[in-house]
C-alpha positions in Angstrom: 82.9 155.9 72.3 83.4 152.4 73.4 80.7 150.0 74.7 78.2 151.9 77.1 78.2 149.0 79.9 76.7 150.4 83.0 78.0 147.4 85.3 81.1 145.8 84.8 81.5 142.5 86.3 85.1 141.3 87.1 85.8 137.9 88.4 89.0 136.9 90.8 90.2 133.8 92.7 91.9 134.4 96.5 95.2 133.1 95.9 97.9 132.0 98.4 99.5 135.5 98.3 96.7 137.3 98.6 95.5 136.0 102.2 97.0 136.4 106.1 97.8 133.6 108.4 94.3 132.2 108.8 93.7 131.7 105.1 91.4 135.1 104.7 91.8 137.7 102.0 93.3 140.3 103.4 91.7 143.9 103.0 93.9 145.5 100.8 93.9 142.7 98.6 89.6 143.5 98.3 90.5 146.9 97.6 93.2 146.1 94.6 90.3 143.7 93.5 87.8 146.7 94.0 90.6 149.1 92.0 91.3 146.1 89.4 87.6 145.9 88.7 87.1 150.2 88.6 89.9 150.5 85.9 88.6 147.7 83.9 85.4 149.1 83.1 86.3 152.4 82.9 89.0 151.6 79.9 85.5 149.8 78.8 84.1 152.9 78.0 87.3 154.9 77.0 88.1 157.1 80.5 90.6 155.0 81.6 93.6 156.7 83.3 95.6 156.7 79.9 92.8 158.0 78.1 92.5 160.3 80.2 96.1 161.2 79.8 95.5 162.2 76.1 93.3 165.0 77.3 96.1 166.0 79.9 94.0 164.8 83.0 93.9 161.7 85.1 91.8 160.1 87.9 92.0 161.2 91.2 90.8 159.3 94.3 89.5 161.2 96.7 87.7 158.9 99.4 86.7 155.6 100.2 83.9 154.0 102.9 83.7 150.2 102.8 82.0 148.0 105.0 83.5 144.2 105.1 80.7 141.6 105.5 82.9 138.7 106.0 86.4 137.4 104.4 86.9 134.6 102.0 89.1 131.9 102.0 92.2 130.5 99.9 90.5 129.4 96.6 87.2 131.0 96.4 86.0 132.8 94.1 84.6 136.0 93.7 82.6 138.4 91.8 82.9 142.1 91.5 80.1 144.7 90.2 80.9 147.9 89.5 79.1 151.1 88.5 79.3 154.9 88.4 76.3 156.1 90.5 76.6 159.9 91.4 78.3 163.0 89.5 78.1 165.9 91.5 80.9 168.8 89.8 84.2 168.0 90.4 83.2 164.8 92.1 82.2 160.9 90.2 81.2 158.9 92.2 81.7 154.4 91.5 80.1 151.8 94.1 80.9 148.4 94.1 79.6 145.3 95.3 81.5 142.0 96.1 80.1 138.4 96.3 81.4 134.9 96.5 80.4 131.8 94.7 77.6 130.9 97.2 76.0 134.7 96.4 76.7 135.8 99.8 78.1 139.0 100.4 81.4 139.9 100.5 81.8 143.6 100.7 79.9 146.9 99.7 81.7 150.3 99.0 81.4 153.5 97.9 84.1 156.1 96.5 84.6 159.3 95.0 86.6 160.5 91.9 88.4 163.9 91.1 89.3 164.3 87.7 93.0 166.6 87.8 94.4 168.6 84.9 98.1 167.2 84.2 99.4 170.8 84.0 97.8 173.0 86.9 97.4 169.9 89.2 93.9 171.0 89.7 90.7 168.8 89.4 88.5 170.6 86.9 84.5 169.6 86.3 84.4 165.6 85.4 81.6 166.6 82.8 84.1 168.2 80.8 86.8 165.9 80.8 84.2 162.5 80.5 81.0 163.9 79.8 79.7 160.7 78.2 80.1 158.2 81.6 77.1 156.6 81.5 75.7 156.1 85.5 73.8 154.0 86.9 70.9 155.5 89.8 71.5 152.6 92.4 74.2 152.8 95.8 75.8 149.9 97.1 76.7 151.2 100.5 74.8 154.6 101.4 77.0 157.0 102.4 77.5 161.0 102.1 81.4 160.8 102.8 81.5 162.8 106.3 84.7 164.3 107.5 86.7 161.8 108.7 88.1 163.5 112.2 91.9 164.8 112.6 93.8 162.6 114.8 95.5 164.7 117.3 97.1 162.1 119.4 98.2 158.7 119.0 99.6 155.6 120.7 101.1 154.1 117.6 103.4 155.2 115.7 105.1 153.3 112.4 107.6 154.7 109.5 107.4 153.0 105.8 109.6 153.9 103.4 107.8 154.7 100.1 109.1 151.6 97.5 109.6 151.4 93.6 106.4 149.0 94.2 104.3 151.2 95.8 103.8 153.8 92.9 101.1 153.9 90.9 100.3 155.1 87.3 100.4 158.3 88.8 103.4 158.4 89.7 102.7 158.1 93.9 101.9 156.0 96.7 98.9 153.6 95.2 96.1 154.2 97.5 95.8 150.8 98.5 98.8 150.8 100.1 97.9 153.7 102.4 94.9 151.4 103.6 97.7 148.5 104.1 100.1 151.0 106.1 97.4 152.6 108.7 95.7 148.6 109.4 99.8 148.0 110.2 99.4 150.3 113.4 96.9 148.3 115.0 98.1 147.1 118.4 99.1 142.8 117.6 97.2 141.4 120.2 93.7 143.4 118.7 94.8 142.2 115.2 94.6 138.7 116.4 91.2 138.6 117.9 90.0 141.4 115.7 89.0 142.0 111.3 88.1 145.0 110.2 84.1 145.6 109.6 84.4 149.3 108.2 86.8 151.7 106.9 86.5 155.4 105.3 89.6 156.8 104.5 89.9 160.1 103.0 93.1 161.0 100.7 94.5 164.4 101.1 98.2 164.5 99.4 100.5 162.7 97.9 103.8 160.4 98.8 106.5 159.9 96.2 109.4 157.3 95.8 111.5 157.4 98.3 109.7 159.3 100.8 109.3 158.4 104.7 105.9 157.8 105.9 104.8 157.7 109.5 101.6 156.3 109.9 99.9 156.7 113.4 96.2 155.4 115.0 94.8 155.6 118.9 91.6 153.7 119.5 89.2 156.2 120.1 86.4 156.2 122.5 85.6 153.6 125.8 88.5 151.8 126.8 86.3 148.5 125.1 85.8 150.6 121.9 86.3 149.1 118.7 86.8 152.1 116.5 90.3 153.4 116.0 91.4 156.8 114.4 94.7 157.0 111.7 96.6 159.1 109.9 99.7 159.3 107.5 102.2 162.0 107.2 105.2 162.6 105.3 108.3 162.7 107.7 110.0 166.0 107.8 107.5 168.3 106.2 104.9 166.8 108.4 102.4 166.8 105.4 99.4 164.7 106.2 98.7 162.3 103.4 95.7 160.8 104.6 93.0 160.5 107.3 91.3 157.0 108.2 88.9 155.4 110.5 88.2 152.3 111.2 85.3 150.0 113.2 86.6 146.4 114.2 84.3 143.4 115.0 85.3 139.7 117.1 87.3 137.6 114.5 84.9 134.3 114.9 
């Protein structure tokens, strides 16, 4: 067993590729910070995905609810705190917190974890695959994971075709790059004035190389709502991949 470090702490500058066209980080780029930061401590302690491999298992993620406080510039620098905080069965549970160099807050999230037996593609109990995980009693962002609702309709619809760079260690579509396709679907003009303030997305299958995507979203609600619904699925099968919702706030 490796060093028992309940927090990890990962530290990352906003570079020039990593922001849009008013100097901002971009989401997905706090998310591949947030997923930089999760596999960094958990090879730490020895569950990282390719230790996990030699027990023919790997990590699975299963949802995702973060709340955006505001968005850092080109340059600054930021800090990222990590932690396991809930195991519940077949479910682990990491939180994460996000500052920049002034202390203020960046962003807050919360996700859960399968872990998935290499040969029956099943998740089995985490306990018994990393029963050592040390945890940490404390929740950066309080949430339960509700269902995130079924889209049944939409006004938008976009295809992506799954690329070389979009695959993981798993061998799919990364789950970043699921948030990255449904933001895409946002109507232009309500991207200008607009930044994302919350997202839960919840993963329900898997894309592959070379696959077709179609990612679609309707705003939901008043016609001055904020709050837009999304979904992925895999062209032809019609296989929903994933299920997203998102709350929008004035870009000041």
């Amino acid at each position: 067993m490796k060093r028992r470090q309940r927090v990890y702490t990962g530290h990352y500058r906003v570079r020039s590729y990593e922001t849009d066209s008013r100097d901002r980080v971009r989401p997905v780029t706090l998310l591949n910070f947030l997923q930089d930061a999760a596999s960094l401590h958990a090879s730490l302690l020895g569950f990282s995905i390719k230790d996990l491999r030699e027990k023919n298992a790997t990590w699975m993620l299963s949802r995702y609810h973060i709340r955006f406080f505001h968005y850092p510039l080109l340059g600054d620098d930021l800090r990222v705190r990590t932690w396991r905080s809930v195991c519940e069965g077949y479910y682990a549970w990491r939180d994460f917190e996000v500052l920049d160099q002034h202390g203020t807050a960046v962003c807050a999230a919360t996700s859960s974890w399968m872990v998935l037996n290499l040969s029956t593609k099943r998740p089995v109990k985490v306990e018994s695959v990393v029963g050592d995980f040390p945890c940490l009693d404390r929740r950066a962002l309080s949430s339960g994971f509700s269902p995130v609702p079924k889209l049944e309709s939409w006004t938008r619809e976009l295809p992506f075709r799954v690329r070389w760079a979009d695959v993981d260690l798993n061998g799919h579509v990364n789950h970043a790059v699921y948030a990255g396709w449904a933001l895409e679907t946002i109507p232009p003009g309500f991207l200008m004035d607009f930044l994302p303030y919350e997202v839960e997305i919840s993963y329900r299958s898997e894309a592959m190389w070379g696959d077709c995507v179609l990612s679609r979203a309707s705003k939901i609600g008043a016609s001055d709502s904020n709050v837009f619904l999304h979904q992925l699925v895999r062209d032809g099968d019609g296989r929903e991949l994933t299920r997203l919702k998102t709350v929008w706030r004035p870009n000041h």
